[in-house]
C-alpha positions in Angstrom: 102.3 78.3 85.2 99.7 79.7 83.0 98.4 83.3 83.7 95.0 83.5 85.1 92.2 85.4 82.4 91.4 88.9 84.9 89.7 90.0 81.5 86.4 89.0 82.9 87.7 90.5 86.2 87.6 94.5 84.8 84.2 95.5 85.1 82.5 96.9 82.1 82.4 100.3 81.8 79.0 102.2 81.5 77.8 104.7 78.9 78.5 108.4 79.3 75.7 110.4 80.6 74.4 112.5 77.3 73.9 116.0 78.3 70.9 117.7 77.3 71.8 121.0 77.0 72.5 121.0 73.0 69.3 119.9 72.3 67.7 123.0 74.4 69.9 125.1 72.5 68.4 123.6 68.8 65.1 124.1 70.3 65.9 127.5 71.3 67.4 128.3 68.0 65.0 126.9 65.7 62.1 129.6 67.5 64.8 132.4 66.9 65.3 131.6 63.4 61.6 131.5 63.1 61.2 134.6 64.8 63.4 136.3 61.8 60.8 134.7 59.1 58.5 137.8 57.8 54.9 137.4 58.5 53.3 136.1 55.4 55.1 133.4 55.7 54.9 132.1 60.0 51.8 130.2 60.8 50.4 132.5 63.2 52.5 135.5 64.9 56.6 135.1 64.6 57.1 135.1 68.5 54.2 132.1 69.1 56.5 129.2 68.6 59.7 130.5 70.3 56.8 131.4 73.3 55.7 127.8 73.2 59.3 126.5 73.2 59.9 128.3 75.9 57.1 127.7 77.9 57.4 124.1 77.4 61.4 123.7 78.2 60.7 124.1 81.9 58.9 121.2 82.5 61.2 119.4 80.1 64.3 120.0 82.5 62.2 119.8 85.7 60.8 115.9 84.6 64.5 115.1 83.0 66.1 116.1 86.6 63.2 114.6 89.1 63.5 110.8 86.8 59.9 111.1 84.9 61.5 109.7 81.9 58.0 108.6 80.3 56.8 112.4 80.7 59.6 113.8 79.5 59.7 111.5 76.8 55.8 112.8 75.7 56.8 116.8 76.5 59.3 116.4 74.0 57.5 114.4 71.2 54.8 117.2 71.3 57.2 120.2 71.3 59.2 118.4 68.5 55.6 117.9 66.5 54.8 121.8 67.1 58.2 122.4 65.2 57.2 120.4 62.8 53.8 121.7 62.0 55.0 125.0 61.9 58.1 124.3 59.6 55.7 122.5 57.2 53.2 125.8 57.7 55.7 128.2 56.5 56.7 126.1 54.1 52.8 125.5 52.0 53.2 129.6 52.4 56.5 130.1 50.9 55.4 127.7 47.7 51.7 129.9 47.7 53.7 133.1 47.7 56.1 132.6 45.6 54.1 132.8 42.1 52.8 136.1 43.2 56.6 137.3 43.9 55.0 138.8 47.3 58.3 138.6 48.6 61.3 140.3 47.6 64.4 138.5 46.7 66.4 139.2 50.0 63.4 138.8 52.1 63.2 135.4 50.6 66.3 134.3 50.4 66.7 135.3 54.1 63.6 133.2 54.4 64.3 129.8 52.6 67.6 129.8 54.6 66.1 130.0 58.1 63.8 127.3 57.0 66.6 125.1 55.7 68.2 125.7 59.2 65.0 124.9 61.0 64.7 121.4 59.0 68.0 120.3 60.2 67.4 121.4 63.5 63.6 119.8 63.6 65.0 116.7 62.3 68.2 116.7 63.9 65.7 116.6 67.3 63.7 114.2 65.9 66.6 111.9 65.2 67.8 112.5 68.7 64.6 111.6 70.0 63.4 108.7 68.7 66.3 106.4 68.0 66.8 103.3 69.8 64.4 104.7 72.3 65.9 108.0 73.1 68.5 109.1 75.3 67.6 107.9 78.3 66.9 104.4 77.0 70.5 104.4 74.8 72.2 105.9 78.4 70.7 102.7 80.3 71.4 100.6 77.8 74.2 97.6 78.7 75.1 95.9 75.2 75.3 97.6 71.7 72.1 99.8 71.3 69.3 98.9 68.5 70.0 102.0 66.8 68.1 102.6 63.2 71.3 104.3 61.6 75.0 102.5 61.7 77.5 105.4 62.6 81.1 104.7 61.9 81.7 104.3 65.4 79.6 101.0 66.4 81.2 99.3 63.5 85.0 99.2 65.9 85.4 95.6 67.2 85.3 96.0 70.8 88.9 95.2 71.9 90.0 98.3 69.6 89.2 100.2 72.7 89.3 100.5 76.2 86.3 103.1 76.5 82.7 102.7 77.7 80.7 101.2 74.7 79.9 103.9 72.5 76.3 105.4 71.2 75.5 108.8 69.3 74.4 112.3 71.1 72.9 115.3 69.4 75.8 116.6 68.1 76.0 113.2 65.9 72.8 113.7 64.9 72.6 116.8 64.0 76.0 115.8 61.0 73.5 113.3 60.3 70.6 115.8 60.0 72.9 118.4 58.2 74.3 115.9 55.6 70.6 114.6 54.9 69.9 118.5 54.1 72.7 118.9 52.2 73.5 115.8 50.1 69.9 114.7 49.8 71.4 111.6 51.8 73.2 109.8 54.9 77.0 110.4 54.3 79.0 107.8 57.0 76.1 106.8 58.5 74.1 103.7 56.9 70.0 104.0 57.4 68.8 100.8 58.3 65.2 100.7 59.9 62.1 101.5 57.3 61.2 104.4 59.6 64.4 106.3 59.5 64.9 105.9 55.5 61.2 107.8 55.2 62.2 110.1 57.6 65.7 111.0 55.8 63.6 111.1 52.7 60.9 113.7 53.9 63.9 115.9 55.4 65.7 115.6 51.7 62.4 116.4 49.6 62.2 119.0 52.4 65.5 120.3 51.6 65.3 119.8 48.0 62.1 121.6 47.6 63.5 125.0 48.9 66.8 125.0 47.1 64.7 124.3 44.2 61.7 127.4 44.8 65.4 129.4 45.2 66.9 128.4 42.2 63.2 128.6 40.5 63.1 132.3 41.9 66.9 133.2 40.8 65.8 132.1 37.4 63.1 134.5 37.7 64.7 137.4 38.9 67.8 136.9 35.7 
C-alpha cells in the first residue's frame, strides 16, 4: 500500500519575529559618533542630533509595542532623514574646510572616520527600513518576500531546510551597508530594484569621497 503524502499535513512555519533592538543601538551610535565630530564641522551644536534621536526613540518603541505599524513606520523615515541631513551637513563642511587646512590632521582623521561609520550606520537603517516594506511587512509576510537585494540565503531551494522561510534583519543589512562602504559595492548580495542600485551608489560616492579628501590631505601633509 502506498504511503499517504503528510507533507501538506506539516503546517508551514512562520517567520521569526525581528527584534528591534539593534537598530536602536545604530541609531544611538550614529548620535554618539556625531557627538565626537568637532564643531566646525556638525550642522548645528554636536549634542542636537543624539537629543533628537533620543527624543524620538520613545515613541518609536511605544507605537512598535501598542501595533501602530503605519506611525512607526513615518517616526522612523523622519528620524532616518535627520541622520541623513546631518551626515550630508558635515560632510559639505569637511570638503569647505579642508582647503583652508582648519583642521588638524588627527582632528580630521578622527573626523572622516566617524563619518564613514555614520554612513554605514545611516544607510544600513535605511536599508532596514525600506526593503520589501520594512520589518513589519517582511515579519507578516507568508511566501518569499519582494526584497530589492538577493542575499545568499533566499537563493536555497526550499526543501534544503526544515526552518521558517528565511528574510534579512539589521544585522544583514548592516554587512550589506559595510561592504557598500568598503568595496564601493554589494559583495554576496545582488542589487536588483532601480532604487537600491542609486542608493548603494550614493553610499559608495559617499564613502569614496572621504577616503579620497583623506588621502588628498595625507598627500598634503607628506
Amino acid at each position: 500500500m502506498k504511503a499517504p503524502d503528510t507533507s501538506d499535513s506539516v503546517p508551514r512555519l512562520g517567520r521569526e519575529r525581528e527584534p528591534r533592538w539593534p537598530a536602536a543601538v545604530a541609531l544611538i551610535a550614529a548620535g554618539c559618533m556625531y557627538l565626537g565630530l568637532p564643531e566646525e564641522l556638525s550642522v548645528g551644536p554636536r549634542w542636537l542630533l543624539l537629543s533628537i534621536i533620543l527624543l524620538l526613540l520613545a515613541p518609536l518603541v511605544i507605537t512598535h509595542r501598542s501595533g501602530r505599524h503605519s506611525l512607526n513606520h513615518a517616526l522612523a523615515v523622519i528620524v532616518d532623514a535627520i541622520l541623513t541631513i546631518f551626515l550630508i551637513g558635515s560632510l559639505i563642511f569637511l570638503v569647505q574646510g579642508l582647503p583652508s587646512h582648519r583642521e588638524p590632521p588627527g582632528a580630521l582623521l578622527r573626523s572622516a572616520a566617524g563619518l564613514w561609520m555614520t554612513n554605514v550606520l545611516v544607510f544600513a537603517l535605511w536599508y532596514w527600513r525600506l526593503d520589501a516594506g520594512g520589518p513589519h511587512a517582511r515579519e507578516r509576510a507568508t511566501g518569499p518576500i519582494r526584497s530589492a537585494f538577493l542575499f545568499p540565503q533566499m537563493t536555497r531551494p526550499e526543501s534544503e531546510t526544515d526552518a521558517a522561510p528565511w528574510s534579512p534583519q539589521f544585522v544583514d543589512y548592516l554587512f550589506l551597508a559595510f561592504n557598500t562602504s568598503t568595496a564601493f559595492s554589494p559583495t554576496d548580495t545582488a542589487v536588483l530594484s532601480r532604487g537600491a542600485k542609486l542608493a548603494t551608489m550614493a553610499q559608495s560616492l559617499i564613502s569614496l569621497l572621504i577616503l579620497a579628501l583623506l588621502a588628498a590631505r595625507a598627500v598634503n601633509i607628506l
